[in-house]
Every structure is written in structure tokens, then in C-alpha cells.
C-alpha positions as CSV (number, residue, x, y, z in Angstrom):
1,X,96.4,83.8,128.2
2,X,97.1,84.7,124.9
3,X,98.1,88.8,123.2
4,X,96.2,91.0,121.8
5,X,97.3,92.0,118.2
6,X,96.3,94.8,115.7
7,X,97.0,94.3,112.1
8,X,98.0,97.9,110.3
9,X,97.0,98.1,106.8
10,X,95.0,95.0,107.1
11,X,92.3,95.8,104.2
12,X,96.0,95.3,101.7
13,X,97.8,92.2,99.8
14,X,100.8,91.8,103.1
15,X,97.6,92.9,105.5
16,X,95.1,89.8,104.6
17,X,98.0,87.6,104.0
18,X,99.1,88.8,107.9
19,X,95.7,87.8,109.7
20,X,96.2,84.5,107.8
21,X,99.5,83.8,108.6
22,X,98.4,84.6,112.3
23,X,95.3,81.6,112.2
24,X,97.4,79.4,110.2
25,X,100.0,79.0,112.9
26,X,97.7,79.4,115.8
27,X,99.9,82.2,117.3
28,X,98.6,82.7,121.0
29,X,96.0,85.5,120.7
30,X,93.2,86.9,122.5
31,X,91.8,89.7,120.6
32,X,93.0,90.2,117.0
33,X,92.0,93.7,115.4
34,X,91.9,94.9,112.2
35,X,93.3,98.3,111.5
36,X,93.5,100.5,107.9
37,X,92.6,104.1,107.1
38,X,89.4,105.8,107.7
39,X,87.9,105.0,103.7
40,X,88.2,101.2,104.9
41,X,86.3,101.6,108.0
42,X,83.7,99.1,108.6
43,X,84.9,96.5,105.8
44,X,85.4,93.0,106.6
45,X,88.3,90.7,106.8
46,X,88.6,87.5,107.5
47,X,90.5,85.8,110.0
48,X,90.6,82.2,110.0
49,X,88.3,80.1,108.1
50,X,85.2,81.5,110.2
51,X,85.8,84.5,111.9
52,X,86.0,88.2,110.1
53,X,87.0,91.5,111.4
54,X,85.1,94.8,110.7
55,X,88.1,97.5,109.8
56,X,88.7,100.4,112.6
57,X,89.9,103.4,111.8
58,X,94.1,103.8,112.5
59,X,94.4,107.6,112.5
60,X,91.9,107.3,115.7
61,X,92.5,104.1,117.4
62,X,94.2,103.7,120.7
63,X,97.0,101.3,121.0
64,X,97.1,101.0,124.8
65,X,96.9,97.6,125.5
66,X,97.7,96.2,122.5
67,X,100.8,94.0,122.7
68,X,101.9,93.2,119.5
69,X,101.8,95.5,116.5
70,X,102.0,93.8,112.5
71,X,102.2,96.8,110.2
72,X,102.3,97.1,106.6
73,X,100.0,100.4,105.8
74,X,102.9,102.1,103.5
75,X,106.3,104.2,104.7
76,X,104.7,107.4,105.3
77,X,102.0,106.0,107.6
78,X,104.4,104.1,109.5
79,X,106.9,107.3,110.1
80,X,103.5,108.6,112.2
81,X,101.8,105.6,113.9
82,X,104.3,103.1,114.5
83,X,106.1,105.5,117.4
84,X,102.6,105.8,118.7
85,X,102.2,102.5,118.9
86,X,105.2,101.7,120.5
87,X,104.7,104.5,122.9
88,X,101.2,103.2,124.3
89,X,103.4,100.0,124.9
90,X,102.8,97.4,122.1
91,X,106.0,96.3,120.2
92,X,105.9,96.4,116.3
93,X,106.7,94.7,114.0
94,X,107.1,97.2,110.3
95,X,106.9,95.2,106.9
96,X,107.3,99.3,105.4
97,X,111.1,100.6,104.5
98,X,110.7,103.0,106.9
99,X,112.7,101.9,109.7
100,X,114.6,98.9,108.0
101,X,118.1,101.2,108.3
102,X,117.7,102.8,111.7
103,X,120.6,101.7,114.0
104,X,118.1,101.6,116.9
105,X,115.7,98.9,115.3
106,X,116.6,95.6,114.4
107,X,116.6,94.1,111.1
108,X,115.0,90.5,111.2
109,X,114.7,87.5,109.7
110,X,114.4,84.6,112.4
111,X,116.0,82.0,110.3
112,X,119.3,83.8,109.7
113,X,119.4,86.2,112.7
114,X,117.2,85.7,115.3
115,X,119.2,87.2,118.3
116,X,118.7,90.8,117.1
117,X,114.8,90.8,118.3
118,X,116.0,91.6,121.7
119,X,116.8,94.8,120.3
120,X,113.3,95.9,119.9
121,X,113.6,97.0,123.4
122,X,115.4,100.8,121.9
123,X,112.6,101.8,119.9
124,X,109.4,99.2,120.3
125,X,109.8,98.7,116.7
126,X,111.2,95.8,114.4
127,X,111.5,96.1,111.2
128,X,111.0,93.3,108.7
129,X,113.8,93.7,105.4
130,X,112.3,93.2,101.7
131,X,110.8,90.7,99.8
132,X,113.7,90.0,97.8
133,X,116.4,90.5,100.7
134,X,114.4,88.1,103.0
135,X,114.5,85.3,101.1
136,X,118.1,85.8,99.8
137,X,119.4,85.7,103.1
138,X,117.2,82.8,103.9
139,X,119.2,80.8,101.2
140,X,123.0,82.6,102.1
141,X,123.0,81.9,105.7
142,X,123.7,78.2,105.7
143,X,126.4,79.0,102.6
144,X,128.1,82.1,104.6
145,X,128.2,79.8,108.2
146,X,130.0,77.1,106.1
147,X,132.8,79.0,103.4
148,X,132.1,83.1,104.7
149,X,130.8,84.9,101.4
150,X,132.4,87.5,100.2
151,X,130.5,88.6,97.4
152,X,126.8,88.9,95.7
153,X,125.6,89.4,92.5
154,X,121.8,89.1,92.4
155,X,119.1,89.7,89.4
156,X,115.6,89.7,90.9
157,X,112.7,88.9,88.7
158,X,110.1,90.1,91.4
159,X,105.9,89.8,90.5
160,X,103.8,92.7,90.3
161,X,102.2,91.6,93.6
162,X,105.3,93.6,95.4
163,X,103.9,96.9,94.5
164,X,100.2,96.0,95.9
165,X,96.8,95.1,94.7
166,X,96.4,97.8,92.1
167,X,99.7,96.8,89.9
168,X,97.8,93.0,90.0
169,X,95.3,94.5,88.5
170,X,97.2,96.7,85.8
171,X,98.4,93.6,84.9
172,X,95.2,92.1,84.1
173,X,94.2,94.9,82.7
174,X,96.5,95.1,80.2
175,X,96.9,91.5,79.3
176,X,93.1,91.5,78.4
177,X,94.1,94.8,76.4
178,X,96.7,93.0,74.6
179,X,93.8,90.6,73.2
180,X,91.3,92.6,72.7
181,X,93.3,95.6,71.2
182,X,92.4,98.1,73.8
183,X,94.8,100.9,74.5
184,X,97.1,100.1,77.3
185,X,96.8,102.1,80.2
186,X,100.0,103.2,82.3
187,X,99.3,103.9,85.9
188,X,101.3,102.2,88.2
189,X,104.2,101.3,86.2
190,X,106.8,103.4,83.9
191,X,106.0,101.1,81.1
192,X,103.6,98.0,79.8
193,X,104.3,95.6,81.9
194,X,102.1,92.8,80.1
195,X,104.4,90.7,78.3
196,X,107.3,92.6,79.1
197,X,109.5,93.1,82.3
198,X,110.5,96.3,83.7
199,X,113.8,96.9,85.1
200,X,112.9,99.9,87.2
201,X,111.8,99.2,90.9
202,X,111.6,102.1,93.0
203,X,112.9,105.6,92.5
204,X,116.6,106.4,90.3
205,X,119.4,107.0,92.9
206,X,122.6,109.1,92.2
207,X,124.6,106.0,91.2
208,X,122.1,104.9,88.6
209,X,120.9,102.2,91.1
210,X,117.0,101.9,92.0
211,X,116.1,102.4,95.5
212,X,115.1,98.8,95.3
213,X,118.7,98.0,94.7
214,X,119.9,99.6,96.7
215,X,118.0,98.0,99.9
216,X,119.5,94.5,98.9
217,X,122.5,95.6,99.5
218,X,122.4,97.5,102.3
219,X,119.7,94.8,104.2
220,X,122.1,92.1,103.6
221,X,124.7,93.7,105.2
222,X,123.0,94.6,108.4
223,X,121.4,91.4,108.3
224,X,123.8,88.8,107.7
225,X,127.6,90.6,107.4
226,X,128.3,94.3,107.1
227,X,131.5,92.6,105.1
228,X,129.6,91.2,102.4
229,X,129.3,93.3,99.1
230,X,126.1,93.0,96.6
231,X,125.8,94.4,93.0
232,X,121.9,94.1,92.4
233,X,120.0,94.4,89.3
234,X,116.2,94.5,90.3
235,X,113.6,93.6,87.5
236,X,109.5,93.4,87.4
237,X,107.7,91.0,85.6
238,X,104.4,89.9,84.4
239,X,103.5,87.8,87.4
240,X,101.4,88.4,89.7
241,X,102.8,86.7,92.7
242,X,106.3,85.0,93.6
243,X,109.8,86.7,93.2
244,X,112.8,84.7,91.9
245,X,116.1,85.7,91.8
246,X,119.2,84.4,90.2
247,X,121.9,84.7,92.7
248,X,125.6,84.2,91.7
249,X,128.2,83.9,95.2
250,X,132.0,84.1,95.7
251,X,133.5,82.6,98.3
252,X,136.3,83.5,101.2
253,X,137.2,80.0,100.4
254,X,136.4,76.6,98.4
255,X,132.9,75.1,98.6
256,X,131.4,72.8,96.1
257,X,128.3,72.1,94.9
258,X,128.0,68.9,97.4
259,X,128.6,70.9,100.6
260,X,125.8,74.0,99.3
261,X,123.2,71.7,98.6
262,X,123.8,69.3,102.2
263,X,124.2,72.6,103.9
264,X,121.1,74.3,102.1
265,X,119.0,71.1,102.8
266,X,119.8,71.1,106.6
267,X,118.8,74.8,106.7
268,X,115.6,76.1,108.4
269,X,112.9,77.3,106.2
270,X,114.7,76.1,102.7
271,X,113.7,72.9,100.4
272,X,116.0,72.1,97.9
273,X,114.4,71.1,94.2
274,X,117.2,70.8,92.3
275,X,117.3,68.0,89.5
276,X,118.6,68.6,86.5
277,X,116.1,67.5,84.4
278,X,112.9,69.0,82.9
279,X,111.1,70.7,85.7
280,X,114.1,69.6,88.1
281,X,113.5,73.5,89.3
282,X,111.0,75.3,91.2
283,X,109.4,78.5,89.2
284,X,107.0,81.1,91.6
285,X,103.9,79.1,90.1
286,X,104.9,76.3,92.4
287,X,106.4,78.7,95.1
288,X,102.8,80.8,95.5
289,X,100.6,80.0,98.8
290,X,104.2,78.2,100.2
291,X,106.0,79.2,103.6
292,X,109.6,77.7,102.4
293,X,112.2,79.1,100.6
294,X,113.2,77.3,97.6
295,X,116.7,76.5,96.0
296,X,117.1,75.0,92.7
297,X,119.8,74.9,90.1
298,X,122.8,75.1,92.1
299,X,126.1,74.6,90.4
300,X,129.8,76.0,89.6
301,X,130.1,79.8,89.0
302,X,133.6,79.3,86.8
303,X,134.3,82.7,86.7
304,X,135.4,83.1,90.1
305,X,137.9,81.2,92.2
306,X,135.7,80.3,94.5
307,X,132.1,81.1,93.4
308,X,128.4,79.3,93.3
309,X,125.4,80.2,91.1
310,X,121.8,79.4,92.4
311,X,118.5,80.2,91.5
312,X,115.9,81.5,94.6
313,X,112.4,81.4,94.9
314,X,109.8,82.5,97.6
315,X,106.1,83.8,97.8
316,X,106.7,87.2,98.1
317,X,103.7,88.2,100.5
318,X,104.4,85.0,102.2
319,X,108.3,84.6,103.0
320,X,108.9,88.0,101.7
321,X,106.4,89.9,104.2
322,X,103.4,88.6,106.0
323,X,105.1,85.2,106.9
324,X,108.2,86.6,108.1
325,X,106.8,89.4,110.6
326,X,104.8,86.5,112.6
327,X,107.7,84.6,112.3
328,X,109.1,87.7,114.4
329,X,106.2,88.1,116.4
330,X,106.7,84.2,117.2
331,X,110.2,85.0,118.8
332,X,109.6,87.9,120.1
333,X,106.6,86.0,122.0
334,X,108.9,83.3,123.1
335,X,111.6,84.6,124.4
336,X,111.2,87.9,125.2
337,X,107.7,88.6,125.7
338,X,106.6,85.8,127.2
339,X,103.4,86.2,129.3
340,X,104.8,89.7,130.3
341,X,101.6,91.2,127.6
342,X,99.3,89.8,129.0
343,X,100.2,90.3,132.8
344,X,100.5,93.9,131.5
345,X,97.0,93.7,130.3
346,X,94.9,92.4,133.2
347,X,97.2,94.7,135.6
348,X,96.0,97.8,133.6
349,X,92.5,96.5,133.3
């Protein structure tokens, strides 16, 4: 006997990418439905290669006897539904900010800190971290269990795709604009972002860091070591789907190059492409439609005493969102769930 499972904002980019996620690893289900706001009702997604869902309405549905909860239908919409969720006795799992800093909900990524799922049990909610935080911490975890880091400095050069289906297509828009000299249209970015990158994610904080910023450094903490301190410079740019990130690390104590790349390879949910030759690297081309976490160009940062430069790459709807909250969903299924849903079920049916 498998869960039942609604999908929140299913009709958007980390929505779709969910329910495919969800057939793609054959995670035990019995009923799969499709949830987004009432101007999606009735549209179709599919799930699977032959199956499609007809939207429902969120603001309306009932979540009683749903088990399982994957929800990515913006901050705001969370702050109302996910507690109703939780309180009709499903457990979910947020991909929104929302809830990502709440001391009552857990922060997860299953491949650097699985353990904390069991807190779900405060709230009913987990929260899924950022894009760019998840799949730093993917590629930290094996380096901080083996020399303790001490210290992060990341520049992110995160796709358009982050920011949803209608900054994709701003950027086609105004790439075709560009060649056929029609004015370029500003709507969802401060700026052209054809041909250009943006380094503005997010609102402007007090400090003069973006909100997006700001998140990588306080995610990594909660996630991997409250200890660890991260100076982040967030950037867009004209792609539309993959985020890399250039990631410079100091060190509690000596690592080299050797030990990062064993430890790296040995580490669940990163491959290593790192040759030092013409397209010895991986760019988010290669990285799109890809669970793992890539790693290339690792190698001596001299200007600390004990200090590593990499360069980090993931599908950001992937990794960075849809992948990761299944990946959640998986452990909290596992070991804490077990067939407890679905006894739950038949009892109140």
C-alpha cells in the first residue's frame, strides 16, 4: 500500500519537475493529485509517461487524508495552506522560503543531514533550503566531515529558471529583441538580462546584501554548521536552466587537492569531472535534466593557509528543488512514516 500525495503549485517550473521526479523514482503512491490556484483549475499535467492530472483548486481542497504534501506555489501561499495541510494530518514538504528559518521545522537535504527529518514531527512541515544552498552543501559535506571548514566564499551564477517560467521567457524574449532590434522589455528583472548578468537576486537588505545572499548563508549554517561563516555574492545570468557557483573554502586544518577530490568522489549524490583540459569541467548545459551534483576544477586557494577553490554545478529545479523534496519525502517514507499513512487512511475510510 502505497501514500497518497498532493503536489502544490503543480501547473509551475519546480511543480511539473515534482510529479516527474515522483514517477521517475517510483516513489510508493496510491493517488497522486495535482494542486495550483483556482485560474489553473481543470489544466492537465502529466505524470509519468502516460498518465496526466486535471488541476484542483488549492484554496478549496481538503487535505484530510492526504499523507504527503510537495509544495512549491510561492511564500505567501505557503504561510496559509501549508499549516492547513499539516493540520488535516499530511506532512509537508515546502520548496518556498517561507519556513526555511523556523526553529520548529527542519532544514533538509538528505545527503548532508538526513537525521533532522524526524523533526517534522513539531510542525508537519519540512522545509527544503535554496537552489544554490542545496547543492553547495551537497559538495561541502564530504570536505567539512574530513578538515571542518571554517569559511565560505561563494559567487553564484544562477539561470533565469530560479525565478519561474515567466523570467525563461523574458529571456527569450529579449534575445529575439536583441536580433531583431525590438525594444527590450523589463518585467521581471531590474535590468536586460539578455547578454548580460544581473547581480541582484531578491530584495536589497540593510547590509547591502540581497535577500538571496543572505539565505546562503544563513541555510548553510542551520544545515551543515552554525560555526561556518559565508560571504555570498549572488548573480543572474542568461541561462535558462542550471546554477553554477564558484566556491572558494578555508579550512580548520590542511587538506589537499588529493584528499577533496577522493572524499568528493566517495560522496552521495556528487560526480566529479575534473580534468584539466579543454572541457575537463562540467558547465549547466551538461548539468540540465541531471540528479547529481557536479564538482569540477578543484585546486589550491593560495591565499589562505588552509583553503580550496571549486567550481559547483547542479540543475536547479532538479537538485536545487523538485529532486531534493522527494528525496525528503523518500526518508521521511522510510523511516519515519513507514506504512503509518496508509494504515491512517483505510482506518479513517
Amino acid at each position: 500500500m502505497g501514500f497518497r500525495v498532493a503536489v502544490v503549485g503543480a501547473t509551475g517550473n519546480v511543480g511539473r519537475e515534482m510529479l516527474t521526479t515522483l514517477a521517475e523514482r517510483e516513489f510508493p503512491v496510491d493517488d497522486v493529485v495535482a494542486l495550483a490556484s483556482s485560474r489553473s483549475i481543470g489544466k492537465e499535467v502529466s505524470f509519468g509517461e502516460d498518465k496526466t492530472l486535471k488541476v484542483r483548486d488549492l484554496e478549496t481542497f481538503d487535505f484530510k487524508g492526504i499523507d504527503i504534501v510537495l509544495s512549491s506555489p510561492g511564500a505567501k501561499v505557503s504561510a496559509v495552506h501549508s499549516p492547513r495541510a499539516a493540520k488535516a494530518g499530511a506532512v509537508v514538504i515546502d520548496n518556498t522560503s517561507y519556513w526555511r528559518m523556523d526553529p520548529e521545522v527542519p532544514l533538509v537535504v538528505p545527503e548532508v543531514n538526513p537525521g533532522a527529518v524526524a523533526g517534522y514531527a513539531k510542525k508537519g512541515i519540512i522545509a527544503n533550503p535554496n537552489c544554490s544552498t542545496i547543492q553547495m552543501v551537497v559538495a561541502l559535506k564530504p570536505l567539512h566531515d574530513l578538515a571542518k571548514v571554517k569559511r565560505v566564499v561563494v559567487a553564484t551564477y544562477q539561470s533565469v529558471s530560479g525565478k519561474g517560467r515567466d523570467a525563461m521567457d523574458e529571456l527569450f524574449r529579449q534575445t529575439r529583441g536583441v536580433y531583431v532590434n525590438d525594444p527590450i522589455v523589463k518585467e521581471q528583472f531590474t535590468k536586460q538580462i539578455a547578454f548580460n548578468v544581473i547581480p541582484h537576486i531578491d530584495v536589497f537588505m540593510d547590509d547591502g546584501s540581497t535577500k538571496e545572499e543572505w539565505k546562503m548563508m544563513v541555510e548553510t549554517r542551520k544545515i551543515l554548521d552554525p560555526d561556518i561563516a559565508v560571504s555570498a555574492t549572488c548573480v543572474r545570468v542568461p541561462v535558462f536552466v542550471g546554477h553554477a557557483e564558484a566556491v572558494h573554502v578555508e579550512f580548520e586544518r590542511p587538506i589537499t587537492v588529493e584528499e577533496a577530490r577522493a572524499a568528493l568522489r566517495n560522496a552521495p549524490g556528487v560526480s566529479v569531472i575534473d580534468h584539466r583540459v579543454d572541457e575537463g569541467y562540467v558547465t549547466p548545459v551538461e548539468a540540465a535534466g541531471e540528479d547529481a551534483v557536479f564538482v569540477s576544477r578543484i585546486r589550491k586557494d593560495p591565499t589562505v593557509p588552509h583553503g580550496l577553490a571549486m567550481w559547483v554545478v547542479a540543475d536547479n529545479l532538479r537538485k536545487g528543488a523538485a529532486l531534493n523534496a522527494v528525496q525528503i519525502a523518500e526518508v521521511l517514507a522510510d523511516r519515519h512514516l513507514g506504512r503509518e499513512g496508509a494504515a491512517r487512511r483505510t482506518a479513517a475510510e
